[in-house]
N, C-alpha and C positions, 0 to 999 in steps of 0.2 A: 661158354657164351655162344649165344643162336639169335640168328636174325626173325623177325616175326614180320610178314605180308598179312596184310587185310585187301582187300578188295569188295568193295560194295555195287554191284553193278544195277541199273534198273534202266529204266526209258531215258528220255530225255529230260537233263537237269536244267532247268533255267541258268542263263552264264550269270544272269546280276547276284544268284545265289552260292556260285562257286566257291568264292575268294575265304567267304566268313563258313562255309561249311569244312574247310578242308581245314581252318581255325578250331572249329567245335571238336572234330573230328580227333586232333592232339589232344584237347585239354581233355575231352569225356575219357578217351582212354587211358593217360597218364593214370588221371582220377581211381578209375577201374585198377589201373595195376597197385598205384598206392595205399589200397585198400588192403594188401595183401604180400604189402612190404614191398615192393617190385620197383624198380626205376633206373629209367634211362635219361640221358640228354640228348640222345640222338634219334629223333623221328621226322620223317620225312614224311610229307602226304603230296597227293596228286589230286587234280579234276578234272574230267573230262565231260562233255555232254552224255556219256554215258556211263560211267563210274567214278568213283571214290575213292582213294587207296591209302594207305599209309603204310610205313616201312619204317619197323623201331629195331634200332640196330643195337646187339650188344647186352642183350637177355641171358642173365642166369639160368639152368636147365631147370633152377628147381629154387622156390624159397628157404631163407635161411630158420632153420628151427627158431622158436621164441620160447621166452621164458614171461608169461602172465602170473604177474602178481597185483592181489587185491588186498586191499585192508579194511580188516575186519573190528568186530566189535573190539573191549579191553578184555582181559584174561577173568577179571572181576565184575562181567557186566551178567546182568540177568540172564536167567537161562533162556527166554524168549526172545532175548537178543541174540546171542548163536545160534538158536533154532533155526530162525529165518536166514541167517547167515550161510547158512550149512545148504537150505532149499535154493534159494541164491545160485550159489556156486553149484552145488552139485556134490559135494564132497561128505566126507564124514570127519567125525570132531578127530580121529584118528589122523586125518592126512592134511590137516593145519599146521601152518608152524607158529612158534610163539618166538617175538622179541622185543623186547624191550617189554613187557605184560599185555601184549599188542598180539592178537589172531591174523594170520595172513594164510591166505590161500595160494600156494604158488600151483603153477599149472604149467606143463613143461608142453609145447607143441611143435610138434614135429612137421619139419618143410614141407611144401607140395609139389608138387611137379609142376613148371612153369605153365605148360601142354591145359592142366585144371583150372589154373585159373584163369589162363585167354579163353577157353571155351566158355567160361560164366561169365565173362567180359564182354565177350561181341556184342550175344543179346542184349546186353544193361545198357552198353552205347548206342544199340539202333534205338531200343524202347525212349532212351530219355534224348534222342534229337533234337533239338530246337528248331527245326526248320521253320520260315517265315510262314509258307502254306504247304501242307501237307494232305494227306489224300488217304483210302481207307481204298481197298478193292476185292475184287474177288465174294466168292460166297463167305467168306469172312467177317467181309465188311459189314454186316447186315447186326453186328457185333460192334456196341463202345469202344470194347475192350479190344480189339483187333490193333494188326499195329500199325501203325501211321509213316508214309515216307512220300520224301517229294514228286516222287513220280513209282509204278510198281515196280518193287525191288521183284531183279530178275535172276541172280548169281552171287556167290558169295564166295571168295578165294580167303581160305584162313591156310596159311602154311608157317610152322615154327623149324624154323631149317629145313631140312626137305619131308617133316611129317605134316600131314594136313590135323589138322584140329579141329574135330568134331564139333557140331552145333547144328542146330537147326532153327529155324524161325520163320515164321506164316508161310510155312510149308516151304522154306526155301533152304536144301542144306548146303553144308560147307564141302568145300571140294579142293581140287587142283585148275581143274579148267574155268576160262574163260572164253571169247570170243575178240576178232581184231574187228577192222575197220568194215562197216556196214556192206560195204559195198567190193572194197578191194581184198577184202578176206574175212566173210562173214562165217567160217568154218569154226569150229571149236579149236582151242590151245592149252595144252598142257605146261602147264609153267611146274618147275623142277624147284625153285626154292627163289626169297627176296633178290638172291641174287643176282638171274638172270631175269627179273620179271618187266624192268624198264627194256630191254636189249630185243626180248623175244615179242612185245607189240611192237616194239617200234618195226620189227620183220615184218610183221603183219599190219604198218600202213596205222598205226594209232603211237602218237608223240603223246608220251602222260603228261610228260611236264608241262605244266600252263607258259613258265616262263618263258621254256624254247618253244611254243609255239608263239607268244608274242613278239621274241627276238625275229622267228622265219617270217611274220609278217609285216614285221614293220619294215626290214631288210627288202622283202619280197615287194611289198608296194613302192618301197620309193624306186628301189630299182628301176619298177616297170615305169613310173613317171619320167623318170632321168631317163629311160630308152628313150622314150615317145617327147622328150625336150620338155617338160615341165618339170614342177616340183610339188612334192607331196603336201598338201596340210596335215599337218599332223597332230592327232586327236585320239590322247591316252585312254580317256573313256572306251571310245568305240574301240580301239585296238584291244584294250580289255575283253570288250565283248565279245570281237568276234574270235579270238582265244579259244571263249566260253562254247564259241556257236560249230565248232570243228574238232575234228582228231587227227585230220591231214592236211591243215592250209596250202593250198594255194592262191597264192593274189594274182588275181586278172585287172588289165586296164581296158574300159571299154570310153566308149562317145556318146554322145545325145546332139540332138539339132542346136544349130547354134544363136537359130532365135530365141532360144528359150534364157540365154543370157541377156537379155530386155527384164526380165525378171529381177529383183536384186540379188545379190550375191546371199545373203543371209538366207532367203528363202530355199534357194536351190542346195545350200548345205545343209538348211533343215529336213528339206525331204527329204535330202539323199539319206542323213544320217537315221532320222528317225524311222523312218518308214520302209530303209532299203537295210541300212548299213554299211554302207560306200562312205567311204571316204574322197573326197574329193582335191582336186590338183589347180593351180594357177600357175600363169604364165611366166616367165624371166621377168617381167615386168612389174609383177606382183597381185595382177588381176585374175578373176575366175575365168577357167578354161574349160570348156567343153567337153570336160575326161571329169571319171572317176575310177575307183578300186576298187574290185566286188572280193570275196574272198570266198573260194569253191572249198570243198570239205572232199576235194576227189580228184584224181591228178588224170583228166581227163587223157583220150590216146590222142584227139584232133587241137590237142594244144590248149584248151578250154574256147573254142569257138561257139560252139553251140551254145555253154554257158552264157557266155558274152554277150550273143546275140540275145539271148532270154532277160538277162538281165536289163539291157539295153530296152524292150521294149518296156519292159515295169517302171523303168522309172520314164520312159518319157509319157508312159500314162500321167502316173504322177504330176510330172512338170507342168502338162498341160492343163493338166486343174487348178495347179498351184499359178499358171501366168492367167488361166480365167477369173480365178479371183482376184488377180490383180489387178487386170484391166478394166473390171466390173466394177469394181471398189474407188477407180480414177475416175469413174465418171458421175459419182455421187461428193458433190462439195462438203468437206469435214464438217462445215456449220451444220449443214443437215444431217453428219451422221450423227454429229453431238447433241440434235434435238430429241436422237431417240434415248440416248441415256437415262430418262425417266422413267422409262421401260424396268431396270435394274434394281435390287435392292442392293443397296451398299452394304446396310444394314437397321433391320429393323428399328432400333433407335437411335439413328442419323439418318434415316432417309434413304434416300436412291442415288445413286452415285450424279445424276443432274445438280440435286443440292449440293453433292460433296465438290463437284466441279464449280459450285458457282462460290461458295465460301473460299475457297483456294483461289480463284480467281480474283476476290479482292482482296484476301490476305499479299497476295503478291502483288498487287497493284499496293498494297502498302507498302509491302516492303519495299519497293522502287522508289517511291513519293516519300518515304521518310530517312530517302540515304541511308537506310539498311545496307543495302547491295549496293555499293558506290557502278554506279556508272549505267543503272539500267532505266530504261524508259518504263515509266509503269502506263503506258498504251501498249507497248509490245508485250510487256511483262501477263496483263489482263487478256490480251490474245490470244498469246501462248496458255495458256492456263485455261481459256475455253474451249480450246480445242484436243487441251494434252490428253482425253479420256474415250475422245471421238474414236477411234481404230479400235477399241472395243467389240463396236458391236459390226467389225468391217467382214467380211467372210473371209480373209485370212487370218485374220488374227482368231475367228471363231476355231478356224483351221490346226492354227498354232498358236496358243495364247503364249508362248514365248517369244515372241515377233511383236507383244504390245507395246510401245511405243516407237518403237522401231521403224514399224510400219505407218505410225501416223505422222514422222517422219516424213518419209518418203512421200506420202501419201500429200502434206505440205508445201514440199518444194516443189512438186508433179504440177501443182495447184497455184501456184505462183504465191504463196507467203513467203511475209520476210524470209531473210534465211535464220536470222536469229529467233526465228516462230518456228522455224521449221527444228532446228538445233536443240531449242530447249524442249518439246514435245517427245523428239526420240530421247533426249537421254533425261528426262525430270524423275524416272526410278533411280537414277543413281547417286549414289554408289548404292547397289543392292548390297556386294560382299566384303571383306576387310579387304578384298586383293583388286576390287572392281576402282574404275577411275574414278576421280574426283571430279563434277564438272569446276567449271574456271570460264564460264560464260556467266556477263550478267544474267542475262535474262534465262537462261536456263537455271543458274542460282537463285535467283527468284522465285522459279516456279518449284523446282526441287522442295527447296526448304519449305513454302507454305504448303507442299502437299506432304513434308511429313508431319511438321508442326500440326497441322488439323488432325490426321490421323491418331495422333498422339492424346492431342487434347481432347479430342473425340471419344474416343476408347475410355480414358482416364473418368473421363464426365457420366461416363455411363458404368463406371466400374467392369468394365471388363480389360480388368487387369493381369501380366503376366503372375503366372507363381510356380514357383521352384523351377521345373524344368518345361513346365510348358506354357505356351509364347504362340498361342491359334493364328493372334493378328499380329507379329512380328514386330512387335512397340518395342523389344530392344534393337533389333538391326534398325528400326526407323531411327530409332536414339544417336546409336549409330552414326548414322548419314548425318544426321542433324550436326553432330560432333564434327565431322569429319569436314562438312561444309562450311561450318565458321571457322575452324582451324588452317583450311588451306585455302581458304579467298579471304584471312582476317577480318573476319563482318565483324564490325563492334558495336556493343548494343548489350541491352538487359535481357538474355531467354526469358526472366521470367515476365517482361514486358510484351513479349512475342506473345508468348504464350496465351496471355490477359488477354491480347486482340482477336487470338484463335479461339478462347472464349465467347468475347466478346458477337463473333459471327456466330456459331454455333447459338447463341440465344438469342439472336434475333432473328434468324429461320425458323426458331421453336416459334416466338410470336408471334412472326409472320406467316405459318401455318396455324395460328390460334383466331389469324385477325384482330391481333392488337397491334398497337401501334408500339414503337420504342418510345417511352418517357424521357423527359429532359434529366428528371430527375435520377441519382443512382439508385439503380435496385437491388435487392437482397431478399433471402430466400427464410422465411418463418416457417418453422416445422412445429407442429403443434400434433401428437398422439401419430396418429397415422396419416394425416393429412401435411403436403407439403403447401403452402399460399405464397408466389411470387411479389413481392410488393415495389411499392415507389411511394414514397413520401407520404406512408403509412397509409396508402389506398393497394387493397389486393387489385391485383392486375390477371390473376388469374391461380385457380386452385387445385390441384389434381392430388390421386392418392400416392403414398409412400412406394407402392409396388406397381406402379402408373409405369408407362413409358419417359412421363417428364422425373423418373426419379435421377436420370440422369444430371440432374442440380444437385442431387442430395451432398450435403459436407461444404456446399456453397456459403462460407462466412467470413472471413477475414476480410477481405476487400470489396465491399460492395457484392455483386452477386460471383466475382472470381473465385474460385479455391486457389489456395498456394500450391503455386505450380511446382510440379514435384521434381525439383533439383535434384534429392536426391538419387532420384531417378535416373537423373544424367549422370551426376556423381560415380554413380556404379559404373556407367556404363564409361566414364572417361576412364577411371581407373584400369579397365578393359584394354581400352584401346591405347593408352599410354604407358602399357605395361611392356608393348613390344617395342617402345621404343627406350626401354629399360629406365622410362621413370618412376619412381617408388608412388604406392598405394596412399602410405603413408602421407609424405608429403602434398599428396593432392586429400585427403582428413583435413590435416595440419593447413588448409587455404579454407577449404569451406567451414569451419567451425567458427570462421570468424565471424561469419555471415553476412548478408547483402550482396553477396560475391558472385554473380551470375554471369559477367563479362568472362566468355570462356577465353577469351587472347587473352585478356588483362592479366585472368587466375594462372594460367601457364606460363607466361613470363613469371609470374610470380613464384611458382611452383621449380621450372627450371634455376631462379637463380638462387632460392633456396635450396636444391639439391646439390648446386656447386660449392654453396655455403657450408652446409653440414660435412659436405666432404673433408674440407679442410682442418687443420688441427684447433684454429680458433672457432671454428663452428661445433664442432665434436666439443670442445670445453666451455663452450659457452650453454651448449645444450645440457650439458651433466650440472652446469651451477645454475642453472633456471630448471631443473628439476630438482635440485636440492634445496631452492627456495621455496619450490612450489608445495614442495612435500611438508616443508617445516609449516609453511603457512595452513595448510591441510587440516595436521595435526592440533595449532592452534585455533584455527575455528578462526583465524584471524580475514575478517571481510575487506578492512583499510577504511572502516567510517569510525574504527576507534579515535579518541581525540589523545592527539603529543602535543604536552606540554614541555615549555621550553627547555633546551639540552643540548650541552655542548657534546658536538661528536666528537670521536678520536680520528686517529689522522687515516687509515684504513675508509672508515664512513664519512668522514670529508673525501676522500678519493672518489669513491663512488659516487654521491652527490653530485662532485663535479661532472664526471662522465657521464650522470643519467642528465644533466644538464646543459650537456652537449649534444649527445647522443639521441636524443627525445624527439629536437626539434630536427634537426637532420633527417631523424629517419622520417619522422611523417611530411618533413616535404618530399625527399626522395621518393616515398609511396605516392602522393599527390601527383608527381611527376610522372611517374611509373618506372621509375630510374631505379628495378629493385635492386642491381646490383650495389645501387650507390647507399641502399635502405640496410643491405646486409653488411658492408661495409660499417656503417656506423655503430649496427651492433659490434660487430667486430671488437669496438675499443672500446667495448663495457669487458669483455674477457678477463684480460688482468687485474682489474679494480673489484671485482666477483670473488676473483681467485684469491686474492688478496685480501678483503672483505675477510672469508671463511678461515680463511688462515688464522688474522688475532682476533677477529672479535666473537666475542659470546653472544648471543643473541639472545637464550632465555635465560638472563641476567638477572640474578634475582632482585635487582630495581625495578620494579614495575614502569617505570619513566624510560628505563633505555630499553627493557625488553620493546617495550610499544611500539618508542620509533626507530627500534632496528627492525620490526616486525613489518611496520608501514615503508621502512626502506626498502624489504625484500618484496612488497606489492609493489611497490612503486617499477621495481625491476620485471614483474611479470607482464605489469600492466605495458610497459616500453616494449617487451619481445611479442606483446602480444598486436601491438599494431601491426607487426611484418607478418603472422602467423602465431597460429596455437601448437607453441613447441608443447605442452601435454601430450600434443596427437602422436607425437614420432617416435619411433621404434629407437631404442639404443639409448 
């Protein structure tokens, strides 16, 4: 057994590309060995901004012989069938063997030297790289065919125990040497086998391992914070990055003026991070401090002073542009930045984001005025929401479009708006992500909600819908939020009534871009050949073509000119988000199949206390004899509009009667109530009368009279479980 070193060295590797290349880098090679029988479970790989590496530990010197055997035509087939057989393999009708009346080829191969097949290896893994963008150079390049890598490969260390392993590729061969640290030992190094290969850079001032260089920096920055009385933010990303950005970390703490905290805090750690890659520090207190963390790739002799100081003047370049957009953008009132929003295409078949502000605008004013959102004024609500789009076009947000609402926030309370204008403006994207907060302000839930609602129904009305994995305009995270907002500020209400109103504006901007007026009467949408014609009380109202921009109607028919707003849309996407809180798939089927069920509180209470139900042992047996009814009725084709005539039951089907006759009224008041606990309860005590039921009695009785109304009994039992839920839907 021999260890195998690879090293790929070239220029500089982008750090966002490290993590997933030193990934490709195990599977491609595995691949490569398993091709030629070979395998380990122990590989190690490195990245550094300037190589590659992996270390596969525990390599046989040589593959094991194999024995290939193929099967061939039958002993009794044509002779044009062995002939080809023979051309095939290679062999003659001599060195076949027969069994069973069966030609087989056996072929005996003898092992290789491990040393042969790494050297066919390297090439195959550099050639088939997946890098995100790759690059072609040299007088090569001038060639398709040339080979492709993320930056020019400069060095290639192949060593299998301490023999080096031949190869070569776009003129670069395999060796022993490499080079350490740019700067602090930019000399050549002989590396002696996998062994010593991490021991002997780290000599020479390059840490391979990504992890211990994120351990020495994150160690190394807070340190320096804790010296200097602060405390670090700490920021996985960047700490990743700057991993990616060095071979010799060291963390410096430097300063910046400390007016430049008049700035908000959010801006000054976007520039630092985006722009510098500093990490930044606040005080005992928990505010931003006038420090941050640079990270030098060089263990300077004057302590990293100079560094510091260099550092120190770039970002307070930076700062100072980031507080001139600040203060530039304070003295422009939001109303007037929001005038320019017309300026913007939202999108070619909704308009410009001015119209999307103003639909949003009254959808939230509705939602306020129809005790949607208990408790929010729909005058703040229609404020907020004319202004929530204004920081758009502000020059910092141009600056940093991650700063949009954020900054028109700020931008708000600078400006003397409410503060609940100001509140719901910064945070009405949220929740962007599954881990992001929920707002819990009225009027910020207001504004939230009708700007995903619109966006939703927008996109939907225009057919630009998600599919499979791709989602351009993010209509399931808006779903999402939507979910996420009626769930934790309990909004009660019908989405698909919401919806119908987000409609509702979206067509009267279309008309009111037409110059028609809205009709008293309801309108709906006649498609005739290629021609779609808007009407009202059978007067067209206006006519465009099928591939028009107003196709955005098209499918408009169920409700006046609304389409059925796509629940199941939310469906999916509840099942999503209620799957982390380990409620079954299933059970959220088993509510919507009953249909009309659009109150997402109402459905989840109802969901949850059916998932406590099934738990149980009378839920579990209730479930199995309401699909054993369901099944029989299935098979008989039995609807429940056959007519029973008179028939005395036996005492089993008098059981039952009785409990569906308890049981019946019970549960659909307790549903009326919302009291499912008390709904699932009442099924409960159909269980034993069920069980009971299937125990004596026959049901396809050859009486046609008692088969009937045992048959309309067991409808009668679907139809009771199906008030609470479609037990069909559930698994088990």
């Amino acid at each position: 057994m021999a260890d195998f070193l690879l090293e790929l060295r070239s220029e500089e590797i982008p750090a966002r590309m490290q993590d997933k290349a030193r990934d490709d880098l195990a599977r491609l090679f595995a691949a490569e060995l398993a091709k030629s029988g070979l395998h380990t479970d122990a590989i190690v790989t490195f990245a550094t901004p300037r190589r590659l590496a992996l270390i596969a530990r525990d390599l046989p010197v040589a593959t094991a012989a194999v024995s290939e055997v193929t099967k061939g035509p039958k002993t009794s087939a044509p002779p044009q069938a062995l002939e080809g057989f023979l051309r095939k393999t290679g062999l003659t009708r001599e060195q076949l063997v027969e069994r069973d009346g069966v030609f087989f080829a056996v072929v005996e191969r003898t092992g290789r030297a491990t040393a042969e097949v790494l050297a066919e290896a390297i090439p195959a893994v550099i050639r088939a790289f997946p890098w995100p963008k790759a690059m072609r150079w040299g007088a090569a390049s001038l060639s398709t065919e040339s080979i492709r890598w993320v930056r020019p490969l400069q060095g290639i260390v192949a060593l299998f125990d301490e023999d080096i392993v031949p190869c070569e590729i776009a003129g670069v061969t395999s060796g022993a040497q490499t080079v350490g640290h740019r700067f602090h030992h930019p000399g050549v190094i002989t590396i002696g086998s996998a062994s010593d290969y991490v021991e002997k850079l780290h000599a020479c001032h390059v840490i391979v391992d990504q992890d211990e260089r994120r351990q020495i920096i994150a160690l190394g920055a807070t340190m320096a914070a804790r010296k200097a009385g602060l405390e670090l933010v700490r920021d996985e990303g960047l700490l990743t990055e700057n991993a990616g950005l060095t071979e010799w970390p060291v963390p410096l703490l430097g300063r910046f003026d400390e007016t430049f905290l008049a700035v908000p805090p959010e801006v000054i750690q976007l520039t630092a991070r985006v722009n510098q890659k500093y990490f930044v520090c606040r005080d005992m207190s928990g505010n931003l401090a006038n420090a941050f963390v640079c990270t030098a790739n060089i263990d300077a002799v004057d302590g990293g002073e100079k560094i510091v100081e260099g550092n120190q003047k770039v970002l307070a370049a930076r700062l100072s542009d980031a507080k001139f957009f600040y203060e530039t953008d304070l003295k422009v009132p939001l109303a007037d930045q929001a005038a320019k929003l017309d300026r913007i295409v939202f999108h070619e078949k909704l308009g410009t984001v001015a119209d999307k502000v103003e639909r949003v605008a009254k959808l939230a004013e509705w939602l306020a005025s129809e005790g949607i959102v208990p408790g929010c004024d729909p005058a703040l609500a229609r404020r907020a929401a004319e202004l929530c789009k204004a920081d758009l076009v502000t020059g910092m947000v141009g600056e940093f479009p991650e700063l949009q609402g954020l900054m028109g926030g700020y931008y708000a309370a600078a400006q003397g708006e409410p503060p609940a204008v100001a509140e719901a403006i910064r945070d009405h994207y949220k929740p962007v992500g599954q881990g992001d907060d929920v707002p819990t302000a009225p009027v910020t839930v207001a504004v939230s909600l009708a700007d995903k609602l619109d966006t939703l129904r927008g996109f939907f009305l225009i057919e630009e819908l998600p599919t499979g994995s791709k989602d351009p305009f993010a209509l399931r995270r808006a779903a999402l939020g939507v979910i996420r907002l009626i769930v934790a500020n309990g909004l009660r209400g019908s989405l698909g009534v919401w919806l119908t109103k987000a409609v509702d504006l979206h067509v009267e901007a279309y008309l009111a871009a037409a110059s028609i007026s809205s009709p008293s009467t309801p309108m709906y949408l006649d498609v005739s050949g290629d021609v779609q014609r808007l009407m009202a009380n059978g007067e067209e109202l206006i006519r465009f073509p099928v591939a028009a921009n107003a196709r955005s109607y098209a499918g408009l028919r169920a409700a006046g000119l609304h389409p059925s707003p796509p629940i199941e849309f939310f469906a999916d996407r509840l099942k999503v988000q209620q799957r982390e809180a380990g409620v079954r798939h299933d059970l959220i089927d088993a509510v919507f199949a009953l249909g009309g069920e659009d109150d997402l509180v109402r459905l989840l209470a109802r969901v949850h206390a059916l998932q406590a139900f099934v738990g149980t042992e009378d839920g579990a047996n209730l479930l199995a004899g309401y699909k054993r009814a369901a099944n029989i009725l299935k098979k008989e084709g039995f609807t429940g509009s056959d007519a029973v005539s008179d028939y005395t039951p036996e005492a089993a089907e008098a059981a039952l009667i009785a409990a569906l006759d308890a049981a019946e009224p019970a549960a659909d008041d307790a549903v009326a109530h919302e009291d499912f606990e008390a709904a699932m309860a009442a099924l409960a005590t159909l269980r034993a009368p069920i069980d009971a039921f299937f125990e004596s009695v026959i049901v396809n009785d050859p009486d046609p009279a008692k088969r009937t109304a045992r048959l309309a009994l067991l409808a009668r039992v679907r139809t009771a479980v199906h008030g609470v839920a479609d037990f069909s839907r559930i698994e088990g």
